[in-house]
C-alpha positions in Angstrom: -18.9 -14.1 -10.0 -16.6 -11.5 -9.2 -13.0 -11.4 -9.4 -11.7 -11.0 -6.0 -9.3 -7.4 -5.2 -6.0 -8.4 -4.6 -3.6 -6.5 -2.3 0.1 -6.2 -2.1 0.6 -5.4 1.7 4.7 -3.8 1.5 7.2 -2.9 3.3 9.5 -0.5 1.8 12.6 0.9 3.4 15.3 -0.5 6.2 12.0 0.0 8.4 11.6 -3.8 10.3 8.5 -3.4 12.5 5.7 -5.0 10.7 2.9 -5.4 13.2 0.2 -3.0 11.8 1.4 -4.3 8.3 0.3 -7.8 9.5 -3.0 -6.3 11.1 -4.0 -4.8 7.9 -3.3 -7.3 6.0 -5.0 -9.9 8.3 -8.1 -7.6 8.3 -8.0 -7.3 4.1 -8.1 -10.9 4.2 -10.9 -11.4 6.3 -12.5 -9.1 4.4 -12.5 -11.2 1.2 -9.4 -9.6 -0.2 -7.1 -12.1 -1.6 -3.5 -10.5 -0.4 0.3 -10.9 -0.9 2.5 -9.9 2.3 5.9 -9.4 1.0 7.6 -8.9 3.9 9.8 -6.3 5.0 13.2 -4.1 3.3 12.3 -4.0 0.2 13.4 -1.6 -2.5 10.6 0.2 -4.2 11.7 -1.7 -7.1 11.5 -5.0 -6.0 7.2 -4.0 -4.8 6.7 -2.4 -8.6 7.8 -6.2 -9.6 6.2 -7.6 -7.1 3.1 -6.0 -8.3 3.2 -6.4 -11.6 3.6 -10.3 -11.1 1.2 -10.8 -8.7 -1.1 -8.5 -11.2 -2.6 -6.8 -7.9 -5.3 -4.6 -7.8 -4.2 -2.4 -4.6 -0.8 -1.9 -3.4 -0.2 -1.2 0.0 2.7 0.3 1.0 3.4 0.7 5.6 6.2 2.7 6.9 7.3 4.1 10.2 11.1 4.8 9.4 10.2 8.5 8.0 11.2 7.8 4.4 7.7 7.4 3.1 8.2 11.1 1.3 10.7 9.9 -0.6 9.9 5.5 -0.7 6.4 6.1 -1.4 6.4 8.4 -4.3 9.1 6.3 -6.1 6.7 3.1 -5.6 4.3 5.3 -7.3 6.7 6.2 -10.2 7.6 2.5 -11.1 4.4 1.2 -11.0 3.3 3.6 -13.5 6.4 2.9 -15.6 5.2 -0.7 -15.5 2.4 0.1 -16.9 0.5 -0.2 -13.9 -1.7 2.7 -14.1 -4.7 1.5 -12.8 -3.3 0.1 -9.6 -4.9 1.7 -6.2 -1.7 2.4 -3.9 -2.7 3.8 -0.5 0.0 4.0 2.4 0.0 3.7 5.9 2.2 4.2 9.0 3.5 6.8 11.5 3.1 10.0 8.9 2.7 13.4 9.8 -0.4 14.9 9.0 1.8 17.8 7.1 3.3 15.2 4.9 0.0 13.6 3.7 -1.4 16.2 1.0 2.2 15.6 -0.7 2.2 11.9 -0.8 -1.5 12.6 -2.5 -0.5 15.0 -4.8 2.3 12.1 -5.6 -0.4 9.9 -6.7 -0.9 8.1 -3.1 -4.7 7.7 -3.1 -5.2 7.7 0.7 -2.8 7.5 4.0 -3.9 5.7 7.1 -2.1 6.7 10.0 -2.2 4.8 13.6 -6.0 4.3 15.0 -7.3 3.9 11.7 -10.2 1.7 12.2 -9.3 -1.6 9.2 -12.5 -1.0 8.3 -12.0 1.9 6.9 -9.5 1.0 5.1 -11.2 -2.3 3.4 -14.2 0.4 2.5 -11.8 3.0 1.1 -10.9 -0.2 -1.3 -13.6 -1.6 -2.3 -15.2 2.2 -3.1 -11.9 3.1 -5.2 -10.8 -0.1 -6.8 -11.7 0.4 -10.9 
């Protein structure tokens, strides 16, 4: 039997509203996912830990404050100084379209912005996790 994918659902940033987080979340979960909320203000930091200890397949990071150019790519940066290389990290939230071939090229896999059917996003997981 197959391991199940486990997903860190974040929030990163002084950013409090966590609806869509808990949607996607929810969805992943009924999906078969198992998944980790962590809640909301944390420090990119404290997700990379997070991450590392839950030993997560997919990290998840939501944001609608409009510091995901900055929160985001530093998420990226400390999971990979974890050693965490092989960790899927997609994003989600309010983010202009503009902003989303940087937060690829920052090693962001995918961005799903609002009306992004959760289906989508379970398929874009369970095609990319390795």
């Amino acid at each position: 039997m197959d391991k199940r994918i486990r997903v860190l659902v974040a929030k990163p940033g002084l950013d409090g509203h966590d609806r869509g987080a808990k949607v996607v979340a929810r969805a992943l979960r009924d999906a078969g996912f198992e998944v980790i909320y962590t809640g909301i203000r944390l420090t990119p930091e404290q997700i990379a830990e997070a991450a590392l200890q839950e030993d997560v397949n997919v990290v998840a990071l939501s944001l609608l404050s409009g510091a995901h150019n900055t929160l985001f790519p530093r998420a990226v940066e400390l999971l990979k100084e974890k050693g965490l290389t092989d960790v899927l990290v997609i994003g989600g939230g309010v983010i202009p379209d503009a902003d989303i071939p940087g937060l690829k090229a920052a090693g962001v896999a995918e961005v799903f912005t609002p009306g992004t059917p959760t289906s989508e996003i379970v398929e874009f997981i369970k095609t990319n996790v390795k």
